[in-house]
C-alpha positions as CSV (number, residue, x, y, z in Angstrom):
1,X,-157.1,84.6,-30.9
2,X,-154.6,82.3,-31.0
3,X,-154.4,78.9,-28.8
4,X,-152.4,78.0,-26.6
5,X,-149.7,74.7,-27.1
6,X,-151.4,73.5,-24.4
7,X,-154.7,73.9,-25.8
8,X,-154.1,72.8,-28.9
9,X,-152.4,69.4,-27.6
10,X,-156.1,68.8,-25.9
11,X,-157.7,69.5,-28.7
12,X,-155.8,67.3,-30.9
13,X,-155.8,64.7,-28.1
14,X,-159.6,64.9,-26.8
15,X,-160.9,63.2,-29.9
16,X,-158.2,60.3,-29.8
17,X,-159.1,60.2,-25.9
18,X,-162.3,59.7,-26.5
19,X,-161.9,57.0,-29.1
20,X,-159.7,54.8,-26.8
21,X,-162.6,55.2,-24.3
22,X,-165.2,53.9,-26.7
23,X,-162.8,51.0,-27.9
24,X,-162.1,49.9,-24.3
25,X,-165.9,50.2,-23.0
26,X,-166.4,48.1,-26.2
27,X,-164.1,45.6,-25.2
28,X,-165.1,45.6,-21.5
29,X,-168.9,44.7,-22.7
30,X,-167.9,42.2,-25.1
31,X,-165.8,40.6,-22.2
32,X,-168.7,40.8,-19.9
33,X,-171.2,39.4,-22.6
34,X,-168.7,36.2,-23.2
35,X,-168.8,35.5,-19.5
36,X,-172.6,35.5,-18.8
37,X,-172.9,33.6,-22.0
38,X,-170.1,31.2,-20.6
39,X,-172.0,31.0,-17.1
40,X,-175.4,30.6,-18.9
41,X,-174.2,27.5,-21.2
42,X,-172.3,26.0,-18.5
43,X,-176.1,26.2,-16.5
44,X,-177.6,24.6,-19.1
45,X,-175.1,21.6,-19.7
46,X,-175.1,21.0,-15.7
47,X,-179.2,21.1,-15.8
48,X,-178.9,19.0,-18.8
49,X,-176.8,16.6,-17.0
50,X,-178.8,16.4,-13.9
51,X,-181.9,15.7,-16.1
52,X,-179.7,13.0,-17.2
53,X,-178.6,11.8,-13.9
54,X,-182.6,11.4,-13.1
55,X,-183.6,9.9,-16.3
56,X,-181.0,7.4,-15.5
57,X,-181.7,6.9,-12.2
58,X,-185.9,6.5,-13.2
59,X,-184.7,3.9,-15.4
60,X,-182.0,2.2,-12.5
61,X,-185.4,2.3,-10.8
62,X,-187.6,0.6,-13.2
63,X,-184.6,-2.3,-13.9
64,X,-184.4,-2.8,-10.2
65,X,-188.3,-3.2,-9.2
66,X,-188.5,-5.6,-12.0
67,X,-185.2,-7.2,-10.5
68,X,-186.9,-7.6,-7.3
69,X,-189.9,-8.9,-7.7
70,X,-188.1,-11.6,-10.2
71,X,-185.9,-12.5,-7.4
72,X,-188.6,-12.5,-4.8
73,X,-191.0,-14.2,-6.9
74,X,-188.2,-16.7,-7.6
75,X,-187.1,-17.2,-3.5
76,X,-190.9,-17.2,-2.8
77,X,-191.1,-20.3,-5.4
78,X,-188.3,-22.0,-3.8
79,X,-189.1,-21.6,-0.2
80,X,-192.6,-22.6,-0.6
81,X,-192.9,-25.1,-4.0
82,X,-189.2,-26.3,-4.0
83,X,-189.0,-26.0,-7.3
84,X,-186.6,-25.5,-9.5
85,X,-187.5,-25.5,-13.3
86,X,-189.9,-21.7,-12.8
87,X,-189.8,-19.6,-15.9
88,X,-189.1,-17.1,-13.0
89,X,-185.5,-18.5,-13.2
90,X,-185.7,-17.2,-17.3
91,X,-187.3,-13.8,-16.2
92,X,-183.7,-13.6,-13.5
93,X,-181.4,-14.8,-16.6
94,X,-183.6,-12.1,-19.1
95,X,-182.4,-9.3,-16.6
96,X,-179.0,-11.3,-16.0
97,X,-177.8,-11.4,-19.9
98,X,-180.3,-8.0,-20.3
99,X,-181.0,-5.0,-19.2
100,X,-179.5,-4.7,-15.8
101,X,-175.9,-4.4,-17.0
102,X,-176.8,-0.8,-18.1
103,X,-177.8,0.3,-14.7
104,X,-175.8,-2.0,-12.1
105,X,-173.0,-0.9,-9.8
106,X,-170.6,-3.1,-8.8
107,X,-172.2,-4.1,-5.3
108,X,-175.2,-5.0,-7.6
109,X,-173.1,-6.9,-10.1
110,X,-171.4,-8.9,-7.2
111,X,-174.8,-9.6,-6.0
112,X,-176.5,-11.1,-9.1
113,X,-173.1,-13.1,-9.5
114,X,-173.4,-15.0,-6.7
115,X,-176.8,-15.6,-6.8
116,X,-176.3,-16.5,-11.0
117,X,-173.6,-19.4,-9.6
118,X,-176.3,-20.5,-6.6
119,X,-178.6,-20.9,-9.1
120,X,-176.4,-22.8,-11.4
121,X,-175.5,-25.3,-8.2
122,X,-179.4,-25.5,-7.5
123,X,-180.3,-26.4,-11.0
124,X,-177.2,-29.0,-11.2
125,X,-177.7,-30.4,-8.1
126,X,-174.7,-30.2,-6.9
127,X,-173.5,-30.3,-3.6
128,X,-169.9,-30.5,-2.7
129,X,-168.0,-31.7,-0.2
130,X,-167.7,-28.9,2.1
131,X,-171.0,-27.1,1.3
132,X,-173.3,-27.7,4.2
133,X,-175.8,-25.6,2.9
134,X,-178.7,-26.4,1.3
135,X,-178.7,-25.2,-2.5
136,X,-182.0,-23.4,-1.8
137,X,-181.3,-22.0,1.5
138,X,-178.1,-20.7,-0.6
139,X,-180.1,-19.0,-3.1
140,X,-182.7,-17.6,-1.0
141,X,-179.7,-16.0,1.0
142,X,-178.2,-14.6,-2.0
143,X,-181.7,-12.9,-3.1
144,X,-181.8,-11.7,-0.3
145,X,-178.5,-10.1,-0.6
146,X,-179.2,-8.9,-4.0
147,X,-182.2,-7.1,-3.3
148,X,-180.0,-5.6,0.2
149,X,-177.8,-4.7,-3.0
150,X,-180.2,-3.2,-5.3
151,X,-181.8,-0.9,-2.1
152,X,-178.2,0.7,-1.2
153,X,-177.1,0.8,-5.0
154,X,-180.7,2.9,-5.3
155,X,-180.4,5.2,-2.6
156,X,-176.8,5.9,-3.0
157,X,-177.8,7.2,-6.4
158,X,-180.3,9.3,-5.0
159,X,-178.2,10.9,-2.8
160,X,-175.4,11.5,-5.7
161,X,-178.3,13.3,-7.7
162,X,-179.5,15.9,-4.1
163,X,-175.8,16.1,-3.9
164,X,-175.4,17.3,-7.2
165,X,-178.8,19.3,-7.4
166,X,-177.3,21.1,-4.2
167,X,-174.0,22.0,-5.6
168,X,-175.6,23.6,-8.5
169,X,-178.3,25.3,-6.4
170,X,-175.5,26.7,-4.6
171,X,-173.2,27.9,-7.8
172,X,-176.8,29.4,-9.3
173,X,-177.0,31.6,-6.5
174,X,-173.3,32.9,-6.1
């Protein structure tokens, strides 16, 4: 019995057929592979970097109750002792010069500037002209601005890291 051309054309071609088929299932899984390895690394990095966001934020924390209680331990000693040689005033410039500058935003950095140069007119005792002000009063006003400073720099950084745990909750579950 002798074939057809027809049938011998898809017997010459069946195996060929078949072989492209294998190749591009190949390639298709290999494709598909690439992109949930893609998708899983890029979930790792963003939960590593959230981790990070946190661990800076714990230690923003930490800097920032120390930072507090300095200042208010160092307005407390003003308002009530009136005085002005407290190694509370080396604790504020330990944190000044120190750590703080790894964690402080530029509200907070404003802040401890103008209570550094209040504290520098306090401890020169110098009054100008056209300050009215007492040097303590001034002082205690900008500690009190600081720590205003340190409570919105803390929960504006809290609300950056739900902000970003949400977008990545949301692009986990697409």
């Amino acid at each position: 019995m002798s074939k057809s051309k027809t049938e011998l054309w898809i017997d010459a071609l069946a195996p060929i057929v078949t072989v492209i088929g294998l190749i591009v299932t190949v390639i298709l899984f290999n494709k598909e592979q690439r992109e949930i390895n893609h998708r899983d690394l890029t979930s790792k990095i963003q939960q590593e970097l959230l981790h990070s966001k946190r661990n800076q934020w714990e230690k923003q924390q930490e800097i920032y109750a120390r930072l507090a209680d300095v200042v208010g331990s160092l307005a407390s000693e003003l308002y009530n002792k009136k005085t002005y040689e407290s190694n509370t005033f080396d604790d504020f410039y330990d944190l000044f010069f120190g750590s703080i500058v790894l964690v402080e935003d530029d509200e907070v950095r404003e802040a401890m500037n103008l209570l550094h140069l209040d504290i520098k007119k306090l401890r020169e005792n110098k009054r100008s002209v056209f300050q009215k002000e007492d040097p303590v009063v001034m002082v205690i006003r900008s500690s009190n601005f600081l720590i205003e400073s340190l409570k919105t720099s803390s929960n504006k950084y809290r609300e950056e890291i739900k902000e970003y745990q949400k977008t990545l909750s949301n692009e986990t579950s697409d």
